[in-house]
N, C-alpha and C positions, 0 to 999 in steps of 0.2 A: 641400543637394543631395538630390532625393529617392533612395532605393533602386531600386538596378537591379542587374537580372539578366544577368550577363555570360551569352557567348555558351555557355561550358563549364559554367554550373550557379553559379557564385559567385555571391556578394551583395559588394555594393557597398555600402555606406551612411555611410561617414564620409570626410572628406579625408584625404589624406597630415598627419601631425603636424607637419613642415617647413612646409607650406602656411599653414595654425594659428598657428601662431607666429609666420609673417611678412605675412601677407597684409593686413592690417592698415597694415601699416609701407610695403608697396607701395604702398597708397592713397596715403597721404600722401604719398612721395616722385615720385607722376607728377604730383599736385595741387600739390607744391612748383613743378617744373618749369614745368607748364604754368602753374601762375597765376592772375589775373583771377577771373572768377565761381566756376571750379573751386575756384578755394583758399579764397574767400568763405565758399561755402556747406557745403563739404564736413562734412560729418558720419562722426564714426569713434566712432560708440557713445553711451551717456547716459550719466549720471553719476548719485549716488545721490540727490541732487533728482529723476530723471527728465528734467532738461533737455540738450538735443544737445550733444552735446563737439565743439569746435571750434577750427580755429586760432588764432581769436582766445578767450584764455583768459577766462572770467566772473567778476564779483569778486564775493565772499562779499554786498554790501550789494546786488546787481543781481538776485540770486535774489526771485522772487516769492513774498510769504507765501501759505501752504496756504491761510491764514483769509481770505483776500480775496472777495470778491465776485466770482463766471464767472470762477474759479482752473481754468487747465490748463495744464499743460507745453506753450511752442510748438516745433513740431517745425520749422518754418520759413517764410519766405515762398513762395508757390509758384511752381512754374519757370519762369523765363521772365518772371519782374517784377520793375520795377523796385529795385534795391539798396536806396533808401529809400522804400520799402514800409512798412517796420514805423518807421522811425526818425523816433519822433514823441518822446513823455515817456520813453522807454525807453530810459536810457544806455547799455546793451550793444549795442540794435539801432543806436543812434547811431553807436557806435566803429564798428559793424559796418559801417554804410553808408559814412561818411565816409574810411577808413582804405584810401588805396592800398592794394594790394597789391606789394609785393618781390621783385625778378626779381634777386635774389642768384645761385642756380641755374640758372635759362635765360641768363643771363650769361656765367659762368663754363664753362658747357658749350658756348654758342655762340664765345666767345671761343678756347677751345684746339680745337675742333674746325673753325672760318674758317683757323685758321691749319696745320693739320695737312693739310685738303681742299684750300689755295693752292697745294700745291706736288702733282704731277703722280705719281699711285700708277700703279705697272707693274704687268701681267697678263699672263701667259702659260700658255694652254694647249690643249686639243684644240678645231678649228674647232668643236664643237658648243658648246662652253664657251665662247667666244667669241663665237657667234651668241648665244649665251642670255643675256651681259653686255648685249647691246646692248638690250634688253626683258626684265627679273627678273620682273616680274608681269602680263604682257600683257596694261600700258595703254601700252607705248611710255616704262616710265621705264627709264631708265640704270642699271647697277650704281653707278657714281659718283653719281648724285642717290640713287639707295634708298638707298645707305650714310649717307650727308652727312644728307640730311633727316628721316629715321626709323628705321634700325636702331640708329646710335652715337649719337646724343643717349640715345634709350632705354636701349640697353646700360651705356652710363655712368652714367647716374643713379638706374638701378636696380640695375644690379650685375648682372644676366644678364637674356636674353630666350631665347624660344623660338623659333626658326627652324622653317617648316613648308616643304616641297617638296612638290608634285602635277602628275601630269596635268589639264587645265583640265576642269571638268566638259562634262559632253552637256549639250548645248543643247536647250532642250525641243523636242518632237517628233522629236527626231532617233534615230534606232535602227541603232547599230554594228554590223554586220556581218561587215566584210570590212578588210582592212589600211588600203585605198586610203582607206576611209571614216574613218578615224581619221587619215589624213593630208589630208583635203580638209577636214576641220576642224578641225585643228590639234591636234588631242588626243594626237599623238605628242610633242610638247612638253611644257613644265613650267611652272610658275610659283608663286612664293617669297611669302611672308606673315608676320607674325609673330603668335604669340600672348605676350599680356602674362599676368608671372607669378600674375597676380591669376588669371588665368583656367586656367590648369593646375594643375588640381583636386588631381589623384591619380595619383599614378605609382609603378611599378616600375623600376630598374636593373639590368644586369648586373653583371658585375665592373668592368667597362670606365667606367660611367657613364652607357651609353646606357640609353635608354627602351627596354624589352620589353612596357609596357604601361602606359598614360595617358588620362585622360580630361579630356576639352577642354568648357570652357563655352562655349557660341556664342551671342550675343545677337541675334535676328532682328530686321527693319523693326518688328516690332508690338510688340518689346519683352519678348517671352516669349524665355524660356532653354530649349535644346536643349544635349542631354549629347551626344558623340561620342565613343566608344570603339575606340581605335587600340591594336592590336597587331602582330606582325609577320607576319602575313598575311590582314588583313583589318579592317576598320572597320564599326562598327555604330553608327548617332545614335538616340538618344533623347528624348521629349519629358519635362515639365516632370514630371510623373505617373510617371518610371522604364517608358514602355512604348516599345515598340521601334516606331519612324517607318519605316525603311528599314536592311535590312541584313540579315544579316553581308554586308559588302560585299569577296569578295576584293580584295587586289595582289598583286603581285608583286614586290614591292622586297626582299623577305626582312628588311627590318627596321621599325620605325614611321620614315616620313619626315618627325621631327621630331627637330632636334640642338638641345640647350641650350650657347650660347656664352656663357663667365664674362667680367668684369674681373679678378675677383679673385675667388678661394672662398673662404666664409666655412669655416673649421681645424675646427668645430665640426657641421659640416652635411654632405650629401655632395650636396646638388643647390642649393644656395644660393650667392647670390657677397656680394662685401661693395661695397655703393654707393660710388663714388667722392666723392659729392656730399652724403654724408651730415650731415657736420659743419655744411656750408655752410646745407644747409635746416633744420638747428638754429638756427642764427643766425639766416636769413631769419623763422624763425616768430618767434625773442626780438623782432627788431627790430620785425615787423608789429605786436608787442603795446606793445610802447612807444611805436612812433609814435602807434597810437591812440589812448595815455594822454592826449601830448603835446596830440593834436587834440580833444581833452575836456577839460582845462585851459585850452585857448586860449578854447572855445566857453563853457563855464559862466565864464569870470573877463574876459571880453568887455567887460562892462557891469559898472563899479563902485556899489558900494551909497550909497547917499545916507544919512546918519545924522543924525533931528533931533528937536525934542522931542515926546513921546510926545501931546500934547495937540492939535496940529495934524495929525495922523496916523488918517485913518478909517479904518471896518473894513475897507474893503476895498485896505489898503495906499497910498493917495493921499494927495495936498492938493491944498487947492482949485486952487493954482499951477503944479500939472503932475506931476515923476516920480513914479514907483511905483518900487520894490525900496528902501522905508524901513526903516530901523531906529532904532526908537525910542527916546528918551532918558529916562531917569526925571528928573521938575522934584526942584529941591531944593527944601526944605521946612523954612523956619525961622520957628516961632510961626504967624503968620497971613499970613507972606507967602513967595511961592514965586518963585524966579528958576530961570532955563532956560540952558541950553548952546546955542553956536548951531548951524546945520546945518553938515558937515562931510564929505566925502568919503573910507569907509572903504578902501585900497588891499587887492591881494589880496598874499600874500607869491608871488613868483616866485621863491625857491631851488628849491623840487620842479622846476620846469617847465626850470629852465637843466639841473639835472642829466639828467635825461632825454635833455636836446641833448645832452651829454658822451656819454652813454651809448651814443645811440644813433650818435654818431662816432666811436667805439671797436668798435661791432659793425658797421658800415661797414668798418671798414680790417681786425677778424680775418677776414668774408671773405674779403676780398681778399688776405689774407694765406695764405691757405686756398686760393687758385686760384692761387697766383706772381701776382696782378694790380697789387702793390705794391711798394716799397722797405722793407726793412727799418728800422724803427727807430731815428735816430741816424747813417743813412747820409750820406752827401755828399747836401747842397739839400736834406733834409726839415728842417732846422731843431730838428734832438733829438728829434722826435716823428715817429709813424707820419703818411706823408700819403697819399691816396688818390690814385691813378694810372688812367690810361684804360687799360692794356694790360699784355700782358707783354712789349710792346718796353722794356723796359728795359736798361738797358746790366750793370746791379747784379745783375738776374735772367737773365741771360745764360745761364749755366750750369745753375743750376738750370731755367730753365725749356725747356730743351734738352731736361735729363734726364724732365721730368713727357712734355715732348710726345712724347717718342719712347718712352715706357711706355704711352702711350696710344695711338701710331701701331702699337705692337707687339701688343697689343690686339684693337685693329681687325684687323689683318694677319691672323692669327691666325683670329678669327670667320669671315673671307673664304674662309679655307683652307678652312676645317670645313664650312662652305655650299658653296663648290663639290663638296666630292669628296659630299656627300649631293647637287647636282643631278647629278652623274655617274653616282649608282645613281640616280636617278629615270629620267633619261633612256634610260639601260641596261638598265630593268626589272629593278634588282638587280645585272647584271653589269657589275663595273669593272675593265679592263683597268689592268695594272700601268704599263704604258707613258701612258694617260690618268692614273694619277691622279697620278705622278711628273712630268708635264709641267707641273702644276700651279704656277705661280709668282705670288706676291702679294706684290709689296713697297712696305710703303710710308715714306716720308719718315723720316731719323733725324737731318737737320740744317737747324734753321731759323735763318732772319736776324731775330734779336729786338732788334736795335741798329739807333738812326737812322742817318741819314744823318752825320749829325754827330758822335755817338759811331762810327762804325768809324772814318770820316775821322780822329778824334784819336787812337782803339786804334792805325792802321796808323803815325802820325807815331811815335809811342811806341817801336814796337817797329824801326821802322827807326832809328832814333836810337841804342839799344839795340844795333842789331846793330852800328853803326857803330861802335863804340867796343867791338867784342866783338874775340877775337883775343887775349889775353892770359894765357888760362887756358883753352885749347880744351876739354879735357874739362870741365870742371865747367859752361861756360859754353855748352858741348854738350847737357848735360842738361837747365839749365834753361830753355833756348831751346826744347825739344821738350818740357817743361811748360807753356811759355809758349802755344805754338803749340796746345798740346789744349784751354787753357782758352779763347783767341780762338776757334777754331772745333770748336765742339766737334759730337760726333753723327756725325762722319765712319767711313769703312769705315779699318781698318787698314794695308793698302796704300796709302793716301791717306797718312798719318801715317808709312807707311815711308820713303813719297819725299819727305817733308818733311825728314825727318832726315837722308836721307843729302843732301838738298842742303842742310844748315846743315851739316853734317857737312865738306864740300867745302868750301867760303867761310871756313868757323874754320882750314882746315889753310892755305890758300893766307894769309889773314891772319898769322897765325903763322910765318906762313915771310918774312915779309917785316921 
């Protein structure tokens, strides 16, 4: 970042220390998610060869000697070409081209987040809050789409994002005058954006957590970086040079309108969260490196070697009779006469390449183990061993995956909150009424149906059968019926659970009585 001269006299010229330490790790976990060429080429530094660090790990025999002939570290293929580009004699660019990439990550976050968005989030609050759900960034998208499509995929995989609120800029040529003028083009409104943690440089807190002072990296069309310095009453951008482009630009919001919403804080940090998805794109990178062992194995052990004797074997690997990839035999040699071995087909050993498979369907099922996506180990129908499942309808992960979705619906919930009551002060110019921010209501889902059709239909036969035969021992057989009843549906409000009890509560007295 270059040095800049805040608007009071300060110097600028290093990141926050938290930024430092993670920003790095950001990279890789939006390149986990997103995948494909992103995660291909991604570069996070060089290593003490000089050559780019990458997801796909380099093996000690694929480093190029210094001594070579037109030796230089490549720094990559350039953007926008083809994958096999470079993947000619060069096993690393090899692995590199040929080796899917693994959507361990957008998986797993697509997967609990389809099923958290299926079921119907309520909102309540003041008609301006409500006009402003219906268009967050005026292009006409929905609060329910901006959440669903870009804010919680992000949030959860990185572990916090930044929420920006503004009035919409002046349109060029246009010059503000008068009220009417900022309501005939819109700019009494707001609209919401996020910045990624990669790109929020530097900041100060209160006591509270909020931002007093941060500066935002912007990347223009041409690809040049502009610095944007926000405090709580006024912002000033900067170009690439630390000189001032435009500004101090008053508001009036009385705060910077920008909130960081967490999943989870990282114990150790005070503006940092902890990635949900962390583990997972651990795995994902293990596996992407094995699979492309795997696919290096297959390709170099393709073609078995021909083995025959050395004397029929020209310089240049042939006979007269056809293949090449010979290995030659030494003739035996007794007195003055020499006899030969015949040609013979050397196989390649295939233990390495099955373990790999092993390997790499054991790092298959801990993700999914790692997202509720599978059955436990040992359970009913996997056969003793982990099996790999489409979903978390599971009958097995029932419970548990109740509890993940409704940690992550509360989450969500939460972010939603913290976003509206800052478009509340945006829209307010700073002032929020107590009655506005208290009307605020965002609830979303705490009870999903993660059982077939066929597992409820046999849970519900169970527990009726169960009841029929209850009446014997009403209190004991009281309690465990209102146990019974939390683990079939779980997630519920507790006045749902009250009326459950007292009508098993009812049916045990009248059986009893009979």
């Amino acid at each position: 970042m270059p040095r800049i001269a805040l608007p009071d006299g300060r110097r600028l010229d290093h990141p926050h220390p938290e930024w430092l330490s993670h920003q790095l790790r950001w990279r890789w976990l939006l390149d986990s998610w997103e995948g494909g060429e992103a995660y291909r080429t991604a570069v996070y530094g060089y290593d003490m060869h000089g050559m780019p660090v990458r997801n796909l790990v380099r093996h000690k025999r694929e480093y190029p000697s210094s001594f070579d002939p037109g030796y230089s570290p490549q720094t990559g293929r350039p953007a926008g070409s083809d994958q096999a580009n470079q993947a000619t004699d060069d096993d690393y660019e090899l692995r590199r081209a040929r080796t899917p990439v693994p959507t361990f990550v957008a998986e797993a976050a697509e997967t609990h987040l389809a099923r958290i968005y299926s079921r119907e989030v309520k909102r309540e609050g003041p008609s301006k809050l409500v006009a402003w759900w219906r268009d967050v960034d005026g292009r006409g998208t929905s609060i329910d789409q901006w959440m669903a499509s870009s804010i919680a995929p992000l949030l959860l995989v990185l572990g916090q994002l930044d929420l920006i609120v503004d009035h919409p800029a002046t349109p060029d040529g246009e010059e503000i005058r008068t009220r009417a003028d900022e309501i005939r083009l819109g700019l009494d409104g707001c609209v919401a954006s996020y910045i990624l943690p990669e790109n929020m440089v530097w900041w100060r807190l209160d006591r509270l957590g909020r931002y007093v002072e941060c500066l935002v990296r912007e990347v223009t069309d041409d690809g040049s970086a502009l610095w944007r310095f926000w405090d709580e009453s006024s912002w000033t951008l900067y170009d690439g040079s630390g000189e001032v482009v435009k500004g101090p630009i008053a508001h009036s919001y009385g705060r910077v309108p920008i909130v960081r919403v967490f999943d989870r804080r990282r114990p150790r940090c005070r503006n940092i969260g902890v990635p949900r998805y962390e583990s997972i794109a651990e795995i994902q990178r293990e596996y992407y490196n094995r699979d492309s062992e795997l696919i290096l194995s297959d390709t170099t052990q393709a073609h078995p070697l021909l083995q025959g004797p050395e004397d029929f074997v020209k310089a240049d690997g042939t006979v007269p009779i056809g293949p090449n990839w010979l290995l030659p035999k030494k003739k035996n040699t007794h007195g003055g006469a020499a006899t030969y071995e015949g040609f013979d087909v050397v196989p390649f050993p295939k233990d390495g390449a099955e373990s790999i498979r092993l390997n790499k369907a054991d790092l298959r099922d801990a993700a999914d183990r790692a997202a509720l996506l599978t059955k436990p180990a040992g359970a009913s129908g996997t056969g003793g061993s982990t099996v790999g499942q489409s979903g978390v309808s599971k009958r097995i992960d029932q419970a548990a995956g109740n509890d993940l979705l409704s940690k992550i619906a509360a989450v969500l919930g939460h972010a939603e909150k913290q976003l509206a009551e800052l478009v509340l002060t945006v829209l307010g110019d700073g002032a929020v009424s107590t009655d506005d921010r208290e009307a605020v209501r965002v609830q979303y889902p705490t009870a999903f149906d993660l059982s077939t059709g066929e597992e409820l239909a046999r849970t519900v036969g169970q527990f009726q059968a169960i009841l029929a035969a209850a009446g014997n021992a009403p209190e004991t057989e009281s309690e465990l019926l209102s146990r019974l009843i939390r683990l079939m549906l779980p997630g519920l409000d507790d006045q749902d659970y009250t009326r459950f009890d007292a009508e098993i509560d009812a049916y045990l007295e009248v059986e009893s009585n009979e």
